[in-house]
C-alpha positions in Angstrom: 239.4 111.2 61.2 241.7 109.0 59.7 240.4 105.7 57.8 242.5 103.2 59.3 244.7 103.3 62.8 247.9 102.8 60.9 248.9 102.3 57.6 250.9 99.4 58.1 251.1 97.0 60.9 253.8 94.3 61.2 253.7 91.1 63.0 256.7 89.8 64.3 259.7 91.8 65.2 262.4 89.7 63.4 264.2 90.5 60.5 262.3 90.3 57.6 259.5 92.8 59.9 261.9 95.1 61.2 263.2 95.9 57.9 259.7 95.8 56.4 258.8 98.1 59.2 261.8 100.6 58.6 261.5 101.0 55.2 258.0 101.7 55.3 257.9 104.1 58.4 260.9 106.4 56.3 258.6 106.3 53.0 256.3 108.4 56.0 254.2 105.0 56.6 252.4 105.5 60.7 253.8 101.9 61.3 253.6 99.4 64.3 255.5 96.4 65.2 254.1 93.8 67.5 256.4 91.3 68.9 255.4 88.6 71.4 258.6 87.5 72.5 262.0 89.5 71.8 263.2 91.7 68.8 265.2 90.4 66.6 263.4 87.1 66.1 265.0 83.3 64.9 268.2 84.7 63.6 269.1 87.0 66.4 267.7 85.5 69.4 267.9 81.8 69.1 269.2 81.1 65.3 272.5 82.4 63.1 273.6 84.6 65.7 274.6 83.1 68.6 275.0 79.5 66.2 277.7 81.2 64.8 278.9 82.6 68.2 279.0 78.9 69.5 281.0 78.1 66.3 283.4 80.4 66.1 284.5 79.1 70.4 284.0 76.1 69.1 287.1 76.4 66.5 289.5 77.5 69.3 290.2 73.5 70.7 291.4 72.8 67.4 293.3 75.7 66.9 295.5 75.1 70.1 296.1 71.2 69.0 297.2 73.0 65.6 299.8 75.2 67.4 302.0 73.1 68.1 303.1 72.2 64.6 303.7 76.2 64.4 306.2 75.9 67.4 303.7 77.3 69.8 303.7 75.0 73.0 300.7 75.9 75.4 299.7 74.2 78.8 297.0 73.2 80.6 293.7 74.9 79.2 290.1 74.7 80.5 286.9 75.4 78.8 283.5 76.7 80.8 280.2 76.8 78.9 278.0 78.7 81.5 280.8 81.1 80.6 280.0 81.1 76.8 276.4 80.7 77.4 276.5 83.9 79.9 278.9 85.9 77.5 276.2 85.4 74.2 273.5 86.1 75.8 275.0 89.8 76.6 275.9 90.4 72.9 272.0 88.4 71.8 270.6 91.3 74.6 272.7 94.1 72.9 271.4 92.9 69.5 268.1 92.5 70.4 268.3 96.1 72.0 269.9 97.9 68.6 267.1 96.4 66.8 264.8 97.9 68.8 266.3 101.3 68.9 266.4 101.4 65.3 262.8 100.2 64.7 261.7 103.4 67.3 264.7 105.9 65.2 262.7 105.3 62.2 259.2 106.4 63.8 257.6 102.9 63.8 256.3 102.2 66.9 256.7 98.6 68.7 253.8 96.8 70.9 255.3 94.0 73.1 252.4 91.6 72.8 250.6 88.7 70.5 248.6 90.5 67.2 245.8 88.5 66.0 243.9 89.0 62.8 240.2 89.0 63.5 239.4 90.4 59.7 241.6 91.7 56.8 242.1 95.1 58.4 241.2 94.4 62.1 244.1 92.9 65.0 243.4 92.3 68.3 246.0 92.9 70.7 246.4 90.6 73.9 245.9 93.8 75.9 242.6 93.6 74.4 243.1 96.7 72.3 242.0 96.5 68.4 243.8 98.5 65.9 242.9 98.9 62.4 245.1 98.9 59.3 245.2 100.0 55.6 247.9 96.7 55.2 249.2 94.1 57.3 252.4 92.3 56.9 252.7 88.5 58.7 256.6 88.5 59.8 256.0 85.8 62.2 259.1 83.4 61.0 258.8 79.8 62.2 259.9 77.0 64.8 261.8 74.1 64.7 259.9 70.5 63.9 260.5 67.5 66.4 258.8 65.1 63.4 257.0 62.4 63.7 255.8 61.7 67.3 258.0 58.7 69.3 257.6 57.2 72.6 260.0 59.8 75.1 259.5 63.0 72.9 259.0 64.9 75.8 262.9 64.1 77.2 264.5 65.7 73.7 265.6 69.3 72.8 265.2 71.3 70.0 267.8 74.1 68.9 266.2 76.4 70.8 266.5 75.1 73.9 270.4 74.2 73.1 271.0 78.2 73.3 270.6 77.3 77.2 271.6 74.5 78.9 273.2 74.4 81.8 276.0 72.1 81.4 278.0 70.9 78.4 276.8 67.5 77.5 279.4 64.6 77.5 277.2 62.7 74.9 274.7 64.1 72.7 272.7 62.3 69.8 271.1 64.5 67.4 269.0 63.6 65.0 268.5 65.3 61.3 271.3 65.8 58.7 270.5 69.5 57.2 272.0 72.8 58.3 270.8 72.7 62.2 272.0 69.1 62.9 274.9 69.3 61.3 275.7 72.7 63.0 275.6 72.0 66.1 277.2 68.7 66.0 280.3 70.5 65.1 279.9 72.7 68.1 279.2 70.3 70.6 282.0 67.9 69.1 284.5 71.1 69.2 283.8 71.7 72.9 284.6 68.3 73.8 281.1 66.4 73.6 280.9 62.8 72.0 278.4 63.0 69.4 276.4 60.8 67.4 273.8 61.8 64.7 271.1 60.1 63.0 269.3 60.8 60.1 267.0 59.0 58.1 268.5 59.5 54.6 271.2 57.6 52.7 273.7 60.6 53.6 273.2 64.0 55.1 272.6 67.4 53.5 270.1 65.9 51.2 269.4 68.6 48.4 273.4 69.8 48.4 275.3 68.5 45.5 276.9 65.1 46.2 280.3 66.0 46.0 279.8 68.1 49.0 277.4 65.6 51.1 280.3 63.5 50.7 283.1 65.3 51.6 281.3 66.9 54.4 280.5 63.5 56.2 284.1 62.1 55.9 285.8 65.2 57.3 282.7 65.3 60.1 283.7 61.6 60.6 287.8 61.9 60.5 287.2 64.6 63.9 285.2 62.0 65.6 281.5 62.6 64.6 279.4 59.4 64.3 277.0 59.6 61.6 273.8 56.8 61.5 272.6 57.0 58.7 269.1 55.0 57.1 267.2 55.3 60.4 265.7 57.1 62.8 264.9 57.2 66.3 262.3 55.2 67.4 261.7 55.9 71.5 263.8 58.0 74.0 264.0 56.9 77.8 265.5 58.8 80.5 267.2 57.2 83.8 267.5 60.0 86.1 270.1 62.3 83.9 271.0 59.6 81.5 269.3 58.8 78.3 268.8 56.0 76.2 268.0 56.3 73.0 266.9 53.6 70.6 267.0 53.4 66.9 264.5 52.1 64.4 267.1 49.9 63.4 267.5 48.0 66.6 270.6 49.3 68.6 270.3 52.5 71.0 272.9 54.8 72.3 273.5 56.3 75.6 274.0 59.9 75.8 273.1 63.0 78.4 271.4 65.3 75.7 269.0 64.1 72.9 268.4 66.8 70.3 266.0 66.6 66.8 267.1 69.1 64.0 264.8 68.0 61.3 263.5 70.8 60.2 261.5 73.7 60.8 258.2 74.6 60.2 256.0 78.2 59.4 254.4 80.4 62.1 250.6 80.2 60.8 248.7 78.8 64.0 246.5 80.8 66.0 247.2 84.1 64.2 243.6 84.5 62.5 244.3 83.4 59.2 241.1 82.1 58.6 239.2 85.0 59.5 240.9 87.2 57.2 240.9 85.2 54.6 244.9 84.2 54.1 245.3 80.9 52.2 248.1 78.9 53.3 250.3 77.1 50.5 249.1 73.7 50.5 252.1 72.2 48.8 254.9 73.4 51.7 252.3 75.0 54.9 253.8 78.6 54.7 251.3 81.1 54.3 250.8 81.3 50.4 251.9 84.4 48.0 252.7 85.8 45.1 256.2 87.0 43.5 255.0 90.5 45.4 255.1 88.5 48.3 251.4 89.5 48.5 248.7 86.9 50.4 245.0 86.1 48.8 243.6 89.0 50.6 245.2 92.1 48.5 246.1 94.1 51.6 248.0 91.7 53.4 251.4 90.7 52.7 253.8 87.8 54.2 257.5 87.8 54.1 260.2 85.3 55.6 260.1 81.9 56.9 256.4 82.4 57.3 256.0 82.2 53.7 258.2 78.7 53.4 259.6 79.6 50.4 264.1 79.9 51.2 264.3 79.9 55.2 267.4 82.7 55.0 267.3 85.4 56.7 269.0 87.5 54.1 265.8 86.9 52.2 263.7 87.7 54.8 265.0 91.5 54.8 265.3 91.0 51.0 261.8 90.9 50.7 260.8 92.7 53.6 262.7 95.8 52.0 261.1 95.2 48.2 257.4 94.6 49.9 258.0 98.6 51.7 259.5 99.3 48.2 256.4 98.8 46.6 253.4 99.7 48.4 254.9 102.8 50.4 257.9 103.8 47.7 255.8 103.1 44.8 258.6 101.7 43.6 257.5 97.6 42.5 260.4 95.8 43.3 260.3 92.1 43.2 262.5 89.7 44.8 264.8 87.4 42.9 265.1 83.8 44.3 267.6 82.3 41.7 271.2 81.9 42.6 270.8 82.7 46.4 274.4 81.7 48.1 273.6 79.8 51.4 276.5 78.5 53.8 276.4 75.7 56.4 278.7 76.1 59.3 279.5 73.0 59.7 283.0 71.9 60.5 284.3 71.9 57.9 282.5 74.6 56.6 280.2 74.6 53.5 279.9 77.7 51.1 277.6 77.1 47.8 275.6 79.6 45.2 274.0 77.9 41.9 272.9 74.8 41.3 274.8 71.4 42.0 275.9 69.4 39.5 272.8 67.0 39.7 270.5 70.2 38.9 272.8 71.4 36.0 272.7 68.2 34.1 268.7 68.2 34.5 268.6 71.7 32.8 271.6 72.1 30.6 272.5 69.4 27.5 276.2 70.1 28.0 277.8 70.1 31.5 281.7 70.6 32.6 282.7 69.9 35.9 285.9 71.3 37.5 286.5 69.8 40.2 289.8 69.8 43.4 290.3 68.2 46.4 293.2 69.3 48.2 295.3 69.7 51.3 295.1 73.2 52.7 298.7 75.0 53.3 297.6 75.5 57.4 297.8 71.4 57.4 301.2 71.0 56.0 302.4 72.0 59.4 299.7 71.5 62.0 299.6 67.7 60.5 295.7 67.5 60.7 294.1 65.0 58.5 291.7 67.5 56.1 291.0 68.3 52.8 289.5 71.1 50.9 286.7 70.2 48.0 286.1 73.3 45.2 283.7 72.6 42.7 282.7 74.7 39.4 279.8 73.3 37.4 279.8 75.2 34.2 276.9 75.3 31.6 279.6 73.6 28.2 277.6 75.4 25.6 277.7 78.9 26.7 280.6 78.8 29.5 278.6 80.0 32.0 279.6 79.1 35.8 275.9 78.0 37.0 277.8 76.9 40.4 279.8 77.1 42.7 280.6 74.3 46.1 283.0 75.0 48.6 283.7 72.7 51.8 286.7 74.2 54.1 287.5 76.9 56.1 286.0 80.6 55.3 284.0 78.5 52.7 281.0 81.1 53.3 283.5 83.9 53.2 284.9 83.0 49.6 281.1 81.8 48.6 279.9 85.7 49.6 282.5 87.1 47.0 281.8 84.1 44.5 277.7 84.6 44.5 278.4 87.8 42.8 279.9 86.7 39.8 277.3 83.7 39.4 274.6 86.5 39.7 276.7 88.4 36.9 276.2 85.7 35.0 280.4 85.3 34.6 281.8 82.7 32.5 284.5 80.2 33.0 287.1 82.0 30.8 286.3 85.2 33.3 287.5 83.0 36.1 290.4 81.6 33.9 291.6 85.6 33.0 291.5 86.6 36.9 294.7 86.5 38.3 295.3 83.9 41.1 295.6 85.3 44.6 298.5 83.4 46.4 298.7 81.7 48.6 295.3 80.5 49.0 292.6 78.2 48.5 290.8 79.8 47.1 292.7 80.3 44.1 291.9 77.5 43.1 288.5 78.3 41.6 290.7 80.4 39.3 293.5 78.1 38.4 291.2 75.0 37.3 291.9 74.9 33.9 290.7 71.0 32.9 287.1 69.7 33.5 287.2 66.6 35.6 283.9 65.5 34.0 282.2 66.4 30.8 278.5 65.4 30.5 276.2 65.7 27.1 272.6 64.8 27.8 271.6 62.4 24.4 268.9 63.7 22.9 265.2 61.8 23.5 265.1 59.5 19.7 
């Protein structure tokens, strides 16, 4: 009889697990899944996927304003979001339904119910069975923060529940300024919403380099975003389907919706940590690990948002795939969290690998800064009001690019192709000998030939 039930069991089916899960279960790993909810987990259910679904509709208003400065002359048109809200959550079900299939195609098998840890090798199912493991990997992602607790907390909505309401809003306030916030602001504005956000900071994206905080917030506020900015909301009230929502600095704004983006926080209550011994990270509240992605009981593993280390799902599989790698492959692979390329799909969009110019001048004595801000072709003739912002910041000793910013359309899409030359480790004079593709925008990161900032640290006397 064997040892152990299985010899790995995953909890949570998102996408650091399934991957995890797959990996293992071809190395010949007898692997089960347990999911509580749906497969597929933050991104595919209720995160990057159907965001980026409500984006992309979201464009299309703009795009028939632009039109017309293309000759095209287009009548009456009318939007629907139970529509759109109908239409994603087919394509979320498909999803959710392929990742599924392809957990079961690899052998692994998948337990629809909550998996808690009663010792290092022991989970108890909510069916009440037990199964035992030779490892255990925590998948379990995380959930989105509301903050600090205000008077009316119980009339806002979190991103989650934006996935699914019933009717457009008219107004909406949001608070935060990161990804989320920012996010679905440009949706909601792009469907017709009015929309005001509020976030506590000086200026939004706080940790993106300044060049891009600023640019992003001007464009935001040129398409009719309001931003509040040094405060935060103090007490929601609701008056019937209205809301009233007041600020900590005095005024308070009607809307329909009230939403709080201000983060998101790990998965770690109520799975049995304690009894098995798993430490959690005191300085950020993920569970804590090691570069192997291994907890502080040796058979049990984290991976993900779980962990709290970078919330992306690419990451997640990342080192789902290197932790199957390693204990099943016998292969040690360890994953690399320098120079990860992240995007927020904002509008306008934001596209960034390396390290901002702030971060640069902390590590590096000599920094050069290329820098444009320009109109793009499409607005010659659609006579919007926008700008593009490329940024290189280059390490002026050895001519390294250490990063790259991008705010404009298909920003992510240029940043994908970008990240691989910053993970190359490509100079500036390999940009400068790469022929210009035009016309673009994106040429531009090859054509900049003159720093628009030069910046030498003085040595400490």
């Amino acid at each position: 009889m064997a040892e152990f039930d299985v010899d790995l069991f995953v909890i949570g089916g998102g996408s650091g697990g399934v991957r995890a899960a797959r990996i293992a279960a071809n190395y010949g790993a007898k692997v089960m899944v347990a999911e509580e909810y749906r497969m597929g987990g933050t991104c595919v259910i209720r995160g990057c996927v159907p965001k980026k679904l409500f984006v992309i509709g979201s464009h299309v208003h703009q795009e028939i304003e632009d039109a017309a400065g293309f000759g095209w002359s287009i009548g009456q048109v009318s939007f629907d979001w139970a529509t759109l809200v109908a239409n994603k959550d087919k394509e979320i079900a498909r999803l959710e339904g392929a990742y599924t299939s392809n957990v079961e195609k690899s052998g692994a098998r998948i337990v629809k119910t909550r998996a808690v840890l009663e010792d290092a090798h022991t989970l108890r199912l909510a069916t009440g069975e037990k199964v035992t493991a030779k490892y255990i990997l925590i998948a379990t992602g995380g959930a989105p923060n509301h903050g600090p607790h205000v008077p009316g907390i119980e009339h806002v909505i979190s991103s989650n529940e934006a996935f699914h309401l019933k009717e457009l809003p008219k107004r909406i306030v949001i608070q935060g300024g990161g990804y989320i916030a920012l996010e679905f602001a440009g949706i909601f504005a792009g469907y017709g919403s009015d929309v005001t956000v509020v976030y506590r900071g000086d200026n939004i994206l706080r940790g993106f380099d300044e060049d891009v905080r600023k640019h992003v917030r001007a464009e935001m506020e040129k398409r009719g975003i309001t931003i509040i900015t040094g405060c935060t909301v103090a007490k929601v009230d609701k008056h019937g389907k209205d809301f009233t929502t007041h600020l900590s600095s005095g005024s308070s704004i009607a809307s329909d919706q009230v939403m709080f983006a201000v983060g998101r926080h790990p998965n770690v209550k109520g799975l049995g940590l304690e009894a098995a011994g798993v430490a959690i990270n005191p300085a950020n509240g993920g569970i804590q690990v090691d570069g192997w992605s291994k907890t502080s009981v040796d058979n049990i593993y984290a991976v993900g948002d779980v962990t709290h280390r970078t919330n992306l799902t690419p990451v997640a599989i990342r080192e789902g795939h290197a932790f199957a790698d390693t204990v099943f492959g016998k292969r040690p692979v360890q994953v690399d969290h320098a120079t990860i390329p992240t995007a927020v799909f904002s509008q306008p969009e934001v596209g960034t690998v390396g390290l901002t110019e702030e971060e640069a001048r902390a590590q590096f004595s000599h920094v050069d800064i290329y820098k444009t801000d320009f109109r793009p072709i499409k607005a010659t003739m659609s006579g919007r009001d926008t700008r593009v912002l490329m940024k290189l910041v280059v390490d002026g000793s050895s001519d390294r690019v250490l990063g790259c910013h991008i705010v404009g359309d298909c920003a992510a899409e240029i940043t994908q192709a970008v990240a691989i030359a910053v993970k190359m480790r490509a100079t500036k004079a390999d940009f400068d000998a790469t022929v210009a593709l035009h016309p673009t925008a994106s040429e531009e990161l090859v054509t900049m030939r003159t720093p628009t900032a030069r910046h030498v640290r003085q040595a400490a006397e």
